[in-house]
C-alpha positions as CSV (number, residue, x, y, z in Angstrom):
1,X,155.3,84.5,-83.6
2,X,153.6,84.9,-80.2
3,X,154.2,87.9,-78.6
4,X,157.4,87.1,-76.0
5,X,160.6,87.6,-78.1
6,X,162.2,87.0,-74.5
7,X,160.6,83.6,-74.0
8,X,161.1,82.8,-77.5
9,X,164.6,82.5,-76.8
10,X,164.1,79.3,-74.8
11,X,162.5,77.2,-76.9
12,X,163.1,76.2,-80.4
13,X,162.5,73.1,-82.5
14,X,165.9,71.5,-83.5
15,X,167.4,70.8,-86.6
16,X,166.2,66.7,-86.7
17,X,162.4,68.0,-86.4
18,X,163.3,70.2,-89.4
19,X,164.7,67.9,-91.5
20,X,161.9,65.2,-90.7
21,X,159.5,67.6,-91.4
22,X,160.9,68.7,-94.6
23,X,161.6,65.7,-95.9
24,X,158.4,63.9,-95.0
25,X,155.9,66.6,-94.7
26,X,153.7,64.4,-92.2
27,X,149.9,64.6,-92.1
28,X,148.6,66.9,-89.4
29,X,148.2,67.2,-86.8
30,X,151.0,65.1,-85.1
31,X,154.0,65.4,-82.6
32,X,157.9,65.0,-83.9
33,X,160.0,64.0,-80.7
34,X,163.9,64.2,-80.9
35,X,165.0,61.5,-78.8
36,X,168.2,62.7,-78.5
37,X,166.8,65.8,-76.9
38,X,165.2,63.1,-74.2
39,X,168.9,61.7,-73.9
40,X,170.6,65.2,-73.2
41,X,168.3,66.0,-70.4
42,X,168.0,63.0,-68.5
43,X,172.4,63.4,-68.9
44,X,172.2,67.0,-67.7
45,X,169.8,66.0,-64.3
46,X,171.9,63.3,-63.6
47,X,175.0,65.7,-63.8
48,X,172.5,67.9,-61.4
49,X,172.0,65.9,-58.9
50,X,174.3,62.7,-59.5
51,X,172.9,61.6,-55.6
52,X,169.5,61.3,-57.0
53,X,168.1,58.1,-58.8
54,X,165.5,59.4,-61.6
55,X,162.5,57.7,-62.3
56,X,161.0,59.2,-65.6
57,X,157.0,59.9,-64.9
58,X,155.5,57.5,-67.7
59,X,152.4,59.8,-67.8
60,X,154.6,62.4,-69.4
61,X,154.9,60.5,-72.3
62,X,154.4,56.6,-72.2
63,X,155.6,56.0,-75.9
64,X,157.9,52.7,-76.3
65,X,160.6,54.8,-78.0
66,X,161.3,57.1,-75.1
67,X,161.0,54.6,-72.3
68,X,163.4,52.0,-74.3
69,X,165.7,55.1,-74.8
70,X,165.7,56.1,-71.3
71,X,166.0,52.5,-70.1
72,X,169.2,52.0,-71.8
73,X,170.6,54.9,-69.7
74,X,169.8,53.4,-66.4
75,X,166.6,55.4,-65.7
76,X,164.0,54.0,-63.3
77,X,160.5,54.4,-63.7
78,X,157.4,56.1,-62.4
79,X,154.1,54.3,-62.6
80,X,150.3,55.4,-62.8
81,X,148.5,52.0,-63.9
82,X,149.0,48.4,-65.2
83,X,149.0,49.8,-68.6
84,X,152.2,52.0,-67.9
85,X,153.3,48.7,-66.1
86,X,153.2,46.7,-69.2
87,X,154.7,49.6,-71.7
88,X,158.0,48.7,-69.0
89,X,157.4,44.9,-68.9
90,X,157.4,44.6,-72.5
91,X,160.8,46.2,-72.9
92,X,162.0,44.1,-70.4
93,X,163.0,46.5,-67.6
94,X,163.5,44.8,-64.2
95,X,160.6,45.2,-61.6
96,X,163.7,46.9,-59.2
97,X,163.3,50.0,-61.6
98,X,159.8,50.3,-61.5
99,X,157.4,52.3,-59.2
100,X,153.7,52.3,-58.6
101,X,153.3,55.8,-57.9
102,X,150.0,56.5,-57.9
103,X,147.9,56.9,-54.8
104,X,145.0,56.2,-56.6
105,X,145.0,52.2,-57.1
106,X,142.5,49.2,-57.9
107,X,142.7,46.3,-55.4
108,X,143.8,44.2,-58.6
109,X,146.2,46.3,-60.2
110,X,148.4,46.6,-56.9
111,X,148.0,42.4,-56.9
112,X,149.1,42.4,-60.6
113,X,152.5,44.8,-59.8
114,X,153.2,42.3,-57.1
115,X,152.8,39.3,-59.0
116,X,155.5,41.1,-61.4
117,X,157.9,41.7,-58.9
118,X,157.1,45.6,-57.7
119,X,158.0,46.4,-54.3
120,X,157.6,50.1,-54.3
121,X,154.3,51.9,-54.0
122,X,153.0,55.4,-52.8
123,X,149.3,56.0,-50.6
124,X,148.1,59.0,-48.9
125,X,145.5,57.4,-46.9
126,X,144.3,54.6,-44.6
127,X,141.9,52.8,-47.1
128,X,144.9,52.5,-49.7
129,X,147.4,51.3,-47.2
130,X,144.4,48.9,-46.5
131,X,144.7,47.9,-50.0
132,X,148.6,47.5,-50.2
133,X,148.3,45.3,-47.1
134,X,146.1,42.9,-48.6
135,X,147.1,42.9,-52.2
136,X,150.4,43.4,-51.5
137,X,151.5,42.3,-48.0
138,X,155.3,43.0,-46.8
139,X,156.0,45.6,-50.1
140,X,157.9,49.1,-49.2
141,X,155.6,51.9,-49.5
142,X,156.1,55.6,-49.3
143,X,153.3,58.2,-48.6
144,X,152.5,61.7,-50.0
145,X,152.4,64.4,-48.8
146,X,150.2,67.5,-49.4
147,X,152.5,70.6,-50.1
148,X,151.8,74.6,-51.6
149,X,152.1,74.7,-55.0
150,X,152.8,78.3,-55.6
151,X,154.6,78.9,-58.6
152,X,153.3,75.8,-60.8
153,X,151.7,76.8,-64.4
154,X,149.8,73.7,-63.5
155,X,149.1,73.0,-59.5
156,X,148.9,69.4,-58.0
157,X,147.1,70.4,-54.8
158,X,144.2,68.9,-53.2
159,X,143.5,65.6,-55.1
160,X,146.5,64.3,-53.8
161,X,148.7,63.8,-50.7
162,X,148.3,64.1,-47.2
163,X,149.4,66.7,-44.1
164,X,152.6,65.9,-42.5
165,X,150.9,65.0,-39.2
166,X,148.5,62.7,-40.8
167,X,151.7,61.3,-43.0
168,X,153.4,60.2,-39.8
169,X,150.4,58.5,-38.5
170,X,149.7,56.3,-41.9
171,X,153.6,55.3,-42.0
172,X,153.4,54.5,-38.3
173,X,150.4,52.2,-39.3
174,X,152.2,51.4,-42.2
175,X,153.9,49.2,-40.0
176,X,151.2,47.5,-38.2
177,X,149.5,46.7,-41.5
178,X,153.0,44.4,-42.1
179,X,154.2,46.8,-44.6
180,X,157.5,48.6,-45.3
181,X,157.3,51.9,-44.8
182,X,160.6,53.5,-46.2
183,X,159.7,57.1,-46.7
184,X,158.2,59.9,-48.2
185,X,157.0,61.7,-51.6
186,X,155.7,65.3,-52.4
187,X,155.0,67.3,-55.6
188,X,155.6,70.9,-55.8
189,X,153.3,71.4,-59.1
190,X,154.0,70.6,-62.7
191,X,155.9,73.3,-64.6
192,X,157.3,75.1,-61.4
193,X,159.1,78.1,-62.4
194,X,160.4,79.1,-58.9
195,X,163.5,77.0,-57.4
196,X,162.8,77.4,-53.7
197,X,159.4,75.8,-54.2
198,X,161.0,72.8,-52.3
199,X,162.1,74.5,-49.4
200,X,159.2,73.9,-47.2
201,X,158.4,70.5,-49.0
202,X,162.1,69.3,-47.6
203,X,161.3,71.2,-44.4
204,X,157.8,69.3,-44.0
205,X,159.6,65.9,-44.7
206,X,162.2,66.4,-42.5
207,X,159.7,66.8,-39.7
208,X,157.7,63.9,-40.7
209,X,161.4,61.8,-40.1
210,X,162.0,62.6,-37.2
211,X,158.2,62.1,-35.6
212,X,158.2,58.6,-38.2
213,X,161.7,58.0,-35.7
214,X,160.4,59.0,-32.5
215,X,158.0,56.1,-32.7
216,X,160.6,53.5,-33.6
217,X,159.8,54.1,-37.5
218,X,163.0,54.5,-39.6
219,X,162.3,56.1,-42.9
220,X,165.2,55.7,-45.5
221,X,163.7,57.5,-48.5
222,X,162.8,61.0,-50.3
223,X,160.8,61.5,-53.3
224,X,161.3,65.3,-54.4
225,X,158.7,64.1,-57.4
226,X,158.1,66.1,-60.1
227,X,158.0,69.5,-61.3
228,X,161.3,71.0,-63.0
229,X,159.8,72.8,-66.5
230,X,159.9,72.8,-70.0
231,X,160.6,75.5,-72.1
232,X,156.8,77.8,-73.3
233,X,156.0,81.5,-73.1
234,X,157.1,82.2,-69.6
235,X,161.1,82.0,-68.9
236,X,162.4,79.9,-66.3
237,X,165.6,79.8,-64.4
238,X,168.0,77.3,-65.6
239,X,168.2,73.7,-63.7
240,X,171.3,74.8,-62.0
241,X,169.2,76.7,-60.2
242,X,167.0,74.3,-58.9
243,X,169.8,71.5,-58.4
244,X,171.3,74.2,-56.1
245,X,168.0,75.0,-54.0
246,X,167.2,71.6,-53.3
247,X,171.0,70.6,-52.2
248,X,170.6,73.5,-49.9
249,X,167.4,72.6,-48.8
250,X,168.6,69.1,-48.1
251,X,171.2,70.0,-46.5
252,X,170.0,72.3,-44.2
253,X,167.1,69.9,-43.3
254,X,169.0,66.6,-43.0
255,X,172.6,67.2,-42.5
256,X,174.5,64.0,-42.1
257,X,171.6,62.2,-42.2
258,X,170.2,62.7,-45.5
259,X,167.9,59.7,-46.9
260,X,168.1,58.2,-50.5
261,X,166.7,60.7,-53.1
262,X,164.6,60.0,-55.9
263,X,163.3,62.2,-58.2
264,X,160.6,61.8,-60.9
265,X,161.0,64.5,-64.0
266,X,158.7,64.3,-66.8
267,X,158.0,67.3,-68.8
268,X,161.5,68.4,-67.9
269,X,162.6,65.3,-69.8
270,X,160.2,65.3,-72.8
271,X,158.3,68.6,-73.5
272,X,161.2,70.3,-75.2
273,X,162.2,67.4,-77.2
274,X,158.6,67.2,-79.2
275,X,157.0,70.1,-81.4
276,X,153.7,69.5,-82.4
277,X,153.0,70.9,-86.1
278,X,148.7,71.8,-87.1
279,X,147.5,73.3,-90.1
280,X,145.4,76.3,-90.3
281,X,141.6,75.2,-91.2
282,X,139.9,78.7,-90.9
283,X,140.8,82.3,-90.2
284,X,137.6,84.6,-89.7
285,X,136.5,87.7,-87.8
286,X,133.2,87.6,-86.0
287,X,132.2,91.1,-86.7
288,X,133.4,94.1,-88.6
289,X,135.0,96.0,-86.0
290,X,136.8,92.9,-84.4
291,X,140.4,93.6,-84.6
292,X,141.0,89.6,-83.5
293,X,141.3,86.9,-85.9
294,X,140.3,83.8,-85.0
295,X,142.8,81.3,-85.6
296,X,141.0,77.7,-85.9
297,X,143.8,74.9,-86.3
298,X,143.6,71.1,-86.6
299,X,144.8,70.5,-83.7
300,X,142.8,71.2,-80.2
301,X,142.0,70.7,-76.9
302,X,141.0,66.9,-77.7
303,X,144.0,66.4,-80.2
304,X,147.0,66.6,-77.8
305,X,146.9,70.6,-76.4
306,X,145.2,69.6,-73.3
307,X,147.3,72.0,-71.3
308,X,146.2,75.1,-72.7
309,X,142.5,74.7,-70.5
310,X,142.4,77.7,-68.7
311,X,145.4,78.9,-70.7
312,X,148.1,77.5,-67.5
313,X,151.0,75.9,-70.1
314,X,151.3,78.9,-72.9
315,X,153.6,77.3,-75.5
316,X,155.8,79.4,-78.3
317,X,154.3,79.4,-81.7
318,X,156.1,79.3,-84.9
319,X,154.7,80.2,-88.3
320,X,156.3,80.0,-91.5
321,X,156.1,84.0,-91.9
322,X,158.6,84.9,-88.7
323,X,159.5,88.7,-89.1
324,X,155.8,89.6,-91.1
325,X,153.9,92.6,-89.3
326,X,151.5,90.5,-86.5
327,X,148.4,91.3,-84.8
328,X,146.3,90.0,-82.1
329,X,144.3,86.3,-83.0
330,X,142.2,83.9,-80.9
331,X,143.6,80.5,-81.3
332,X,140.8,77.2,-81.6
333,X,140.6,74.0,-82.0
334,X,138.7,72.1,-84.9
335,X,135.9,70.3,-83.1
336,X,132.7,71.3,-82.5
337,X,132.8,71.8,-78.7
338,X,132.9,75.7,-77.8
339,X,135.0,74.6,-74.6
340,X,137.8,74.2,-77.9
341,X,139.1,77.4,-77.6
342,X,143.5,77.3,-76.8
343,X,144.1,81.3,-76.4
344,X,141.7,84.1,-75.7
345,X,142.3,85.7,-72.7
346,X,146.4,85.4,-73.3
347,X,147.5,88.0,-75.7
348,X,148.7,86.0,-78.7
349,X,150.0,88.1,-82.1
350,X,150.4,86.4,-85.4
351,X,151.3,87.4,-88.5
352,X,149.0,89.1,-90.8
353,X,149.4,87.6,-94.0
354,X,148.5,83.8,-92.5
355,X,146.5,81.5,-94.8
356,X,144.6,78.4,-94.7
357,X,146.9,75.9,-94.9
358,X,149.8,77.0,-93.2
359,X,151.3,75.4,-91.1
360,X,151.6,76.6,-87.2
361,X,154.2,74.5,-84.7
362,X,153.9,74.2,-81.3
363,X,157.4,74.2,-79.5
364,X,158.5,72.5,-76.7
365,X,155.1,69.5,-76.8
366,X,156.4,66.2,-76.4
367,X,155.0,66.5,-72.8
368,X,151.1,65.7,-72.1
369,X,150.2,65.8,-75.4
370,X,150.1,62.6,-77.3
371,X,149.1,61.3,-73.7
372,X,146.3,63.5,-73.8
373,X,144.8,63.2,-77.2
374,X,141.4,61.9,-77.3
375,X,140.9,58.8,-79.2
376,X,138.2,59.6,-81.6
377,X,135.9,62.7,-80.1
378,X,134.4,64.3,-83.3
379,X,136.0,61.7,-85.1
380,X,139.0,62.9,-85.0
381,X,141.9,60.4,-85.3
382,X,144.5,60.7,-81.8
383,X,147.6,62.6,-82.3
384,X,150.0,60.5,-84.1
385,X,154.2,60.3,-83.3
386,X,157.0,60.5,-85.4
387,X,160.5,59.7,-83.5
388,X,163.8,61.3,-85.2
């Protein structure tokens, strides 16, 4: 096991990956995702916050099953291209329940969300409200703004958003341009492990309302985005705890007068309903008085573990030796890129008597990581998905 009995406690893999795995003992690497996992958490958010509408983040994990799954609750959806569009148009789900969240946008994929009947799409600048006017004149449009990201295992900061002052001035134009402007979004960082991170987020917004209403702009919307966790090596509080910060914080903020909430989870929905089994390739030492193992797997930084660059999402390892004597490994990848390295610089302990062949799971990765996988770098197939 890795070396957090404490954190260990959080996540586990849950009795349907088990039997799958048993009975069908899949080629590795690959990702088993409990959709009924998916179908508990998007039940306990709603419970949450039951004034919030929830639009799953597609980039979490686009596959059909969990979209169709989370479509037949009533979930909206968040958009990052015209491929993420089509997963949604294929199932049939209303253009009303779709959002084109990405600031980032061609000319022609905003025309083709139009065409389809989407009327909702984020910006953070003047060139891409440009955009939105021509491609998509008279559509409601909500900008984003820049906000800390303290307390993130994996920060959003920089490439996206806007200051609140600038954020007031694009809505106000918003208007000029003959669009809708109708509110405001922010992320407070993927994987955020402290509740009040939305405090000042709120706090920002609410000031951007009231200078939006000063200059005869109404705004009628709040995007908290993203950011409530999954379950790796470091605990988290539990979503009470954030459902209760961010009432407070809206309440304080807004009073009366608090706008239409949306909120767009996507790790919180997926990560803990997938584990991601490899198979040990290799275990070697690279000099006599190395007290590390190296640990190379089959899966790696190109096959669906992404998130371990820079070691930022640490996720619980299982073994089929739990309870053996452990010591300290360095964890790799298969390929022949030295960048492939998962866990070197975070203290990882496995056990001793590991051999090729064994099989290691990753806990809590049905976020990010089928997403991610590469399609054929090395030659290396992508990650392939199993659905129980």
């Amino acid at each position: 096991m890795a070396s957090s009995s404490a954190a260990l406690s959080q996540a586990a893999a849950s009795p349907r990956h088990d039997a799958f795995l048993a009975e069908h003992r899949p080629a590795t690497p690959c990702v088993v995702i409990d959709l009924g996992i998916v179908r508990r958490r998007f039940a306990e958010l709603r419970a949450a916050l039951p004034t919030a509408r929830i639009y799953y983040a597609v980039k979490a994990n686009p596959a059909t099953e969990i979209v169709a799954a989370l479509a037949e609750l009533g979930a909206n959806f968040d958009l990052a291209s015209p491929g993420e569009i089509g997963i949604c148009r294929a199932l049939g789900i209303p253009p009303e329940r779709l959002s084109f969240g990405s600031t980032i946008k061609r000319g022609s994929a905003i025309a083709g969300a139009a065409a389809g009947g989407i009327d909702l799409f984020a910006f953070d600048s003047v060139a891409e409200l440009e955009k939105l006017a021509r491609h998509a004149p008279g559509a409601r449009v909500f900008c984003r703004l820049l906000v800390v990201n303290k307390g993130a295992e994996w920060p959003l900061t920089h490439k996206f958003g806007c200051e609140a002052h600038i954020a007031a001035e694009l809505l106000v134009a918003a208007k000029q341009f003959g669009l809708r402007p109708v509110g405001l979004s922010f992320h407070v960082g993927s994987q955020q492990t402290d509740p009040l991170a939305w405090d000042a987020a709120i706090a920002h917004a609410a000031w951007v309302f009231r200078a939006c209403a000063h200059r005869g702009v109404n705004l009628e919307l709040l995007n908290l985005g993203g950011g409530l966790p999954g379950h790796y090596l470091t605990p988290v509080p539990p979503l009470a705890d954030y459902a209760e910060a961010i009432e407070r914080a809206l309440t304080r903020e807004f009073g009366s007068a608090r706008p239409r909430i949306l909120i767009e989870p996507g790790r919180f929905l997926v990560a803990d309903a997938g584990l991601l089994r490899a198979e040990i390739l290799l275990i070697s030492r690279k000099a006599s008085r190395e007290h590390e193992r190296w640990i190379y797997l089959d899966a790696g930084l190109y096959s669906g573990l992404t998130e371990t660059l820079n070691e930022r999402i640490r996720y619980c390892l299982r073994t089929p030796h739990a309870g053996s004597p452990c010591g300290p490994v360095v964890i790799a990848g298969p390929t022949c890129d030295s960048t492939d390295i998962l866990y070197h610089r975070h203290p990882y302990e496995l056990p001793l008597d590991l051999e090729i062949g064994d099989p290691v799971d990753f806990l809590s990765a049905g976020a990010y990581t089928t997403s991610a996988s590469a399609v054929a770098f090395n030659g290396f197939p992508p990650l392939k998905s199993y659905f129980v």
